[in-house]
N, C-alpha and C positions, 0 to 999 in steps of 0.2 A: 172672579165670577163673571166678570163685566166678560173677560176675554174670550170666556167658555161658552157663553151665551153667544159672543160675536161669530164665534169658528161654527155655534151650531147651526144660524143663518146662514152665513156664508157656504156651510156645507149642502142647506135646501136649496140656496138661491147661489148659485156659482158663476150662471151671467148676469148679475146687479152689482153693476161698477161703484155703486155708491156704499154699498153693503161691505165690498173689497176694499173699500177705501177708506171705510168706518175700522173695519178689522185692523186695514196696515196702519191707520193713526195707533189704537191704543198700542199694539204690538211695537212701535216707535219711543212711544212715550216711553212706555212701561218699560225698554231697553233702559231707561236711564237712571232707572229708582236705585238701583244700589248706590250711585252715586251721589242723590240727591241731598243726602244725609250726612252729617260726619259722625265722631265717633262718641261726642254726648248726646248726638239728635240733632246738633244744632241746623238749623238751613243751610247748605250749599248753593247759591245761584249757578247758572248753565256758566256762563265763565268763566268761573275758576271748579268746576268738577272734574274731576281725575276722568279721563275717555276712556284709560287702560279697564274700568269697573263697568264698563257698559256692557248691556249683554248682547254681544255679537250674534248669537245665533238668532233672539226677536230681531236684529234687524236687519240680517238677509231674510228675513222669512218678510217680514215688511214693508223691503223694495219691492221683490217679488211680488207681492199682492197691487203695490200701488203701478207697480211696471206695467202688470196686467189691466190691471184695470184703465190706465191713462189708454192703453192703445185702442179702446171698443170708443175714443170720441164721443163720451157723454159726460162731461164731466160735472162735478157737483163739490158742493163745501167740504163735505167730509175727503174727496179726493186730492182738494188744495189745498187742506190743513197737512193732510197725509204727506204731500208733498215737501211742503215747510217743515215738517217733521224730518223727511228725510235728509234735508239740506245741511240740517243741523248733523243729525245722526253721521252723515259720509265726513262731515267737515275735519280737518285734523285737530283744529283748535278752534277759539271763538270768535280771532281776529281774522282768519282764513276761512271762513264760512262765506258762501255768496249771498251776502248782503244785500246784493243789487237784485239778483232772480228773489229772495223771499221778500226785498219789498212789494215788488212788481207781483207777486204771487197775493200779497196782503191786501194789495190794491183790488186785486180782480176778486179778493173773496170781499172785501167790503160794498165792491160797487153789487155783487151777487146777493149778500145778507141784507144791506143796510145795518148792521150788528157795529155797534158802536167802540166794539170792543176788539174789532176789526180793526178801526183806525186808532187804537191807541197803539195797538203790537205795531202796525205799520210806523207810526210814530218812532217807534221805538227800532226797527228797522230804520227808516230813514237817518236818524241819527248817526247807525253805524255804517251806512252807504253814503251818506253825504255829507255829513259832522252831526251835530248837537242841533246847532239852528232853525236844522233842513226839521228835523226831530219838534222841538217845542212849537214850531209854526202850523205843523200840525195838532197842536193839542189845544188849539187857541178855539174857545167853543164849546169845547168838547162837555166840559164840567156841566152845558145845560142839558146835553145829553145823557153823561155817566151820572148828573148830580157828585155828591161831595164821596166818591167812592173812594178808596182807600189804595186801591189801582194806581189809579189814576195820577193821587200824589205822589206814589212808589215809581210811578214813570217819569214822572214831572222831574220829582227828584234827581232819579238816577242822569238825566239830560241834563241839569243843572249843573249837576256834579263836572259831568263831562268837559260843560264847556265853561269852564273853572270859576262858577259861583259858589263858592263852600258854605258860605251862610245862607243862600239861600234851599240849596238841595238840603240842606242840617234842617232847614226847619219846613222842607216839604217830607224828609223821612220821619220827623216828627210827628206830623200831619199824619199820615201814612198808618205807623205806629199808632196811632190814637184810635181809627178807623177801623184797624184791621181785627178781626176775629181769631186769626190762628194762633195758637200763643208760641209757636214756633216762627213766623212771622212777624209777631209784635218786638221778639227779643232781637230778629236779624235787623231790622227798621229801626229801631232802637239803638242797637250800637253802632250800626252806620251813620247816623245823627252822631251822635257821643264823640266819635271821633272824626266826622267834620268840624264838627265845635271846635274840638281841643286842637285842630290842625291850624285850623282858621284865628 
């Protein structure tokens, strides 16, 4: 519905780069849903989801829109989420994604929002352009901003994990877990702890 509503703006308003931009994020995202899921429901994170289940067609249709719209020089959030979106979407895998452009893209939408949640994805970015380090150095702070959000630990974590603390990413996916609302979230936080514990 969200999409139908986007395409029926975009169709009154077809020079509004940010409207195009709005359109090619969802149309990005929503390329990815089949694969977001596996085959009891459980979560899929973007790094281990199958690309082959992507739907190709939302995401030429996508570029296309954020193509257009980057070239009219006005840009806005929704056109540099759009973009980030796309970076992912073209990548072949999760290790081969340019890490370096969507920090550098996370940066310039956080210095544009002030959205705090700008800096934690950047976080999270930085990590996989410059290690783990680059990654928690930004997060230092952050929790008087986010408060004790459940986010926030799921990042914390996953940085933790990376840069080989087991016990303590176990007990920031715990964190995390306790926090989180989704019950399809609580069970992936959940067993990520479970077997950092049992590795550790």
């Amino acid at each position: 519905e969200g999409i139908r509503l986007a395409r029926a703006i975009h169709a009154a308003a077809p020079q509004e780069p940010e409207v195009a931009g709005l359109l090619a994020l969802m149309l990005l995202t929503e390329a990815r849903r089949p694969a977001r899921s596996g085959p009891d429901g459980e979560l899929v994170p973007l790094a281990e989801q199958d690309r082959g289940r992507w739907d190709r067609r939302l995401i030429v249709e996508g570029l296309g829109l954020i193509a257009e719209a980057l070239r009219r020089g006005q840009v806005g959030e929704y056109q540099i989420q759009a973009s980030i979106a796309a970076l992912h979407d073209q990548a072949p895998d999760h290790e081969r994604t340019d890490w370096p452009q969507i920090l550098t893209l996370y940066g310039l939408l956080e210095s544009m929002t002030q959205n705090p949640m700008a800096r934690l994805n950047r976080a999270a970015a930085a990590a996989m352009a410059q290690g783990p380090d680059a990654g928690l150095a930004l997060l230092d702070g952050l929790d008087q901003r986010l408060g004790d959000h459940h986010r926030l630990h799921a990042v914390r974590a996953h940085l933790l994990e990376q840069a080989g603390d087991a016990a303590a990413a176990a007990a920031e996916f715990r964190a995390a877990a306790a926090r989180a609302t989704n019950l399809r979230e609580q069970q992936y936080l959940t067993t990520k702890a479970a077997r950092l514990a049992a590795g550790s």
